[in-house]
C-alpha positions in Angstrom: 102.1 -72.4 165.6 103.6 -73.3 168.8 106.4 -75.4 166.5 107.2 -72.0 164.8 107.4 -69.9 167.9 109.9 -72.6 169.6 111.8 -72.4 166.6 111.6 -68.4 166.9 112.9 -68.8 170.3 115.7 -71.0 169.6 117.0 -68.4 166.9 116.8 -65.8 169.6 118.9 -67.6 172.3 121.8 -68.7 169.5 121.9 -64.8 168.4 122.1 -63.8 171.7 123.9 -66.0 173.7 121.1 -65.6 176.6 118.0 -67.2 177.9 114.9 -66.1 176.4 111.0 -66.2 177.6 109.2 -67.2 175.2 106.3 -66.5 176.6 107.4 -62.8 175.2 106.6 -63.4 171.3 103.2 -62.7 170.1 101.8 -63.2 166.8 100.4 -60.9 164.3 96.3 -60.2 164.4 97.0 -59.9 160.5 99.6 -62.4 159.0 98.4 -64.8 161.7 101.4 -68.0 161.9 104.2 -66.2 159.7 104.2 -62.8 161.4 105.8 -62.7 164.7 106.5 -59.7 167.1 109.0 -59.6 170.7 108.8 -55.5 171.7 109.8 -53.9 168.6 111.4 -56.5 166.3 109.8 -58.1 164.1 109.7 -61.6 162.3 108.9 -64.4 159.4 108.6 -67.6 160.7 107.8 -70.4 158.4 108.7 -73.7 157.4 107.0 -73.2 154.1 108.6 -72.0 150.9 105.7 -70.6 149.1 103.9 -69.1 152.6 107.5 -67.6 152.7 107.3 -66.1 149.5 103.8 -64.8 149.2 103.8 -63.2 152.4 107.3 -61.4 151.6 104.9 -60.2 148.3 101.8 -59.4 150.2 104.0 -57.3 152.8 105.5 -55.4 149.7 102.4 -55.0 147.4 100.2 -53.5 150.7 99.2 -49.8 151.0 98.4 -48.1 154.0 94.5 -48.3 152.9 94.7 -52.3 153.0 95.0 -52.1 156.6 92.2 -51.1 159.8 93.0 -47.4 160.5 94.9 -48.3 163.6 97.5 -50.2 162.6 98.3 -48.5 159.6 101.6 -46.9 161.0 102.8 -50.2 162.2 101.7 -51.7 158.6 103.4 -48.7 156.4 106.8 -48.9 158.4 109.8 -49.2 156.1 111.0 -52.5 157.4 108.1 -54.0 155.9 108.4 -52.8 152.4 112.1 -53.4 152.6 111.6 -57.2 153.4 113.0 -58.5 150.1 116.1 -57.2 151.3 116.6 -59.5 154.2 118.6 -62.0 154.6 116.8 -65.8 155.4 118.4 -67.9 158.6 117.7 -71.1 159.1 116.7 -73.1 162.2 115.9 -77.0 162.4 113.7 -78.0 165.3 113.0 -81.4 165.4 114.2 -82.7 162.1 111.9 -79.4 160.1 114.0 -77.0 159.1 112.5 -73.4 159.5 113.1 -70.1 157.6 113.9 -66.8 160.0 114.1 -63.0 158.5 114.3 -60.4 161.0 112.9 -57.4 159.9 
């Protein structure tokens, strides 16, 4: 996991041109090592294909009653069901290349 939030990190500094913390991404209670939240964006971070792929389906196949009562608005928001629509970025940290969709 610490792989994928360095790679996170390195996607943020290239967008923005700035130095990030990284101490300021936390991952997701639910989607534990894909899942990835700084404030209020939110990200997929994988190196894997498939994990990729089934999460991007589990994201848009979820209702708001698959999900503990408190965390069904951040669950039901409209940037998750419209995660198909994304586009993927790639980052390679040490030699792996990583997949990026900011949501």
């Amino acid at each position: 996991m610490k792989n994928k939030i360095s790679a996170l990190g390195q996607y943020i500094v290239k967008k923005t041109g700035k130095p990030f913390n990284f101490k300021l991404i936390k991952a997701d209670p639910i989607y534990k090592g894909v899942l990835f939240s700084i404030g209020t964006d939110d990200y997929l971070v994988t190196n894997d294909r498939v994990e990729l792929l089934s999460t991007i389906e589990l994201l848009s196949l979820r209702t708001s009653r698959d999900y503990p009562p408190k965390l069904i608005k951040r669950y039901t928001h409209a940037k998750f069901e419209k995660v198909k629509d994304k586009k993927e970025e790639t980052v390679v940290l040490n030699g792996i290349r990583y997949t990026v969709i900011h949501l």
